[in-house]
C-alpha positions in Angstrom: 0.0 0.0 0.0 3.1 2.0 0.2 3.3 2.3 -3.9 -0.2 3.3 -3.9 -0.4 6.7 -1.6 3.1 7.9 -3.1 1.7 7.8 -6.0 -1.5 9.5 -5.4 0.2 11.8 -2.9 2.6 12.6 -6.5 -0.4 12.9 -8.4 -2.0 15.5 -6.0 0.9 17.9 -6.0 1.3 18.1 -9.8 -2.4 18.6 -10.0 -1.7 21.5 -7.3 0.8 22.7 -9.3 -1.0 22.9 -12.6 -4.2 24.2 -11.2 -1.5 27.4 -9.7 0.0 27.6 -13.3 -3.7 27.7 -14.9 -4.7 30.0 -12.0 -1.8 32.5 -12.7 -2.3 32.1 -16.6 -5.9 33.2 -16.0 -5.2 35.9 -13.5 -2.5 37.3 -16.3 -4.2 37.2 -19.3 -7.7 37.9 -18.0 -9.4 34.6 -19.1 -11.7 33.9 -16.5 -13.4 31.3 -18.8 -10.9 29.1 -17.7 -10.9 29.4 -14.6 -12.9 26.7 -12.9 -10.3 24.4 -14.7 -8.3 25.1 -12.3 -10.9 25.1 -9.7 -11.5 21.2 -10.4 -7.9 20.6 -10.9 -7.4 21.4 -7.5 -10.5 19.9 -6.4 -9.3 16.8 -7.5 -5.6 17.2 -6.0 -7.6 17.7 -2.4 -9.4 14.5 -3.0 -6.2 12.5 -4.1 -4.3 14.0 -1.0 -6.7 13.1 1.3 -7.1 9.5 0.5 -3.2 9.3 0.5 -3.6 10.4 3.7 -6.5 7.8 5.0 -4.3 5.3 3.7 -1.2 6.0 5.2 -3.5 6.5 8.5 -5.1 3.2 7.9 -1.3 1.6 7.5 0.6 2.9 10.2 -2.5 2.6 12.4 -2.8 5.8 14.1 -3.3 9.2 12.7 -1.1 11.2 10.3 0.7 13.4 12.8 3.9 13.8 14.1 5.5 15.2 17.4 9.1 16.5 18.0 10.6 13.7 19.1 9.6 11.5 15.8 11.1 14.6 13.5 14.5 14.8 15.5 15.0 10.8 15.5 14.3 10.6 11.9 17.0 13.1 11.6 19.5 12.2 8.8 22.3 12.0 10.8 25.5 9.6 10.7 26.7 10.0 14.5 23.3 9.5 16.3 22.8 13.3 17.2 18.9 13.4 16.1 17.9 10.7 18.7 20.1 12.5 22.0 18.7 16.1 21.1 15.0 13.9 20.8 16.2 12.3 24.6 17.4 16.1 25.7 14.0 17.6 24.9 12.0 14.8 26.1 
C-alpha cells in the first residue's frame, strides 16, 4: 500500500501545481473562462491528498501526525545526534 499513496500523494501535487500555473495564466491574461479548470484541478488534488492520507492512516494505524521527538529521531544524521537532542528535549 506503500506504492499506492506515493503515487497519489505525487499525483496530487502536480495537480496542485498545474491548477497554480492555470490559475496564474488566467489571472494574467484575464481569461476567467478558464478558470474553474483550475478550480477542479485542485479539487481533485484535495481529493487524491486526502485519500493518501487515510491510507497512510489506515497503514501505520494511528493518525497522520507527528511530534518532535519523531522529526528529530528521523533526523538524517551519521553520528546519532537526532535521537540524543529527541532524549534532551524529552
Amino acid at each position: 500500500m506503500g506504492q499506492i499513496d506515493q503515487n497519489l500523494y505525487l499525483a496530487a501535487t502536480t495537480l496542485y501545481g498545474l491548477s497554480s500555473i492555470l490559475y496564474i495564466y488566467c489571472f494574467v491574461f484575464k481569461r476567467e473562462d478558464r478558470i474553474s479548470y483550475a478550480y477542479y484541478g485542485a479539487l481533485a488534488g484535495l481529493l487524491l491528498q486526502s485519500v493518501s492520507i487515510a491510507l497512510r492512516w489506515i497503514e501505520s494505524g494511528h493518525g497522520p501526525y507527528v511530534n518532535m521527538y519523531e522529526v528529530l529521531c528521523e533526523l538524517p544524521n551519521p553520528k546519532g545526534l537526532g535521537r540524543t537532542a529527541a532524549s534532551a528535549l524529552y
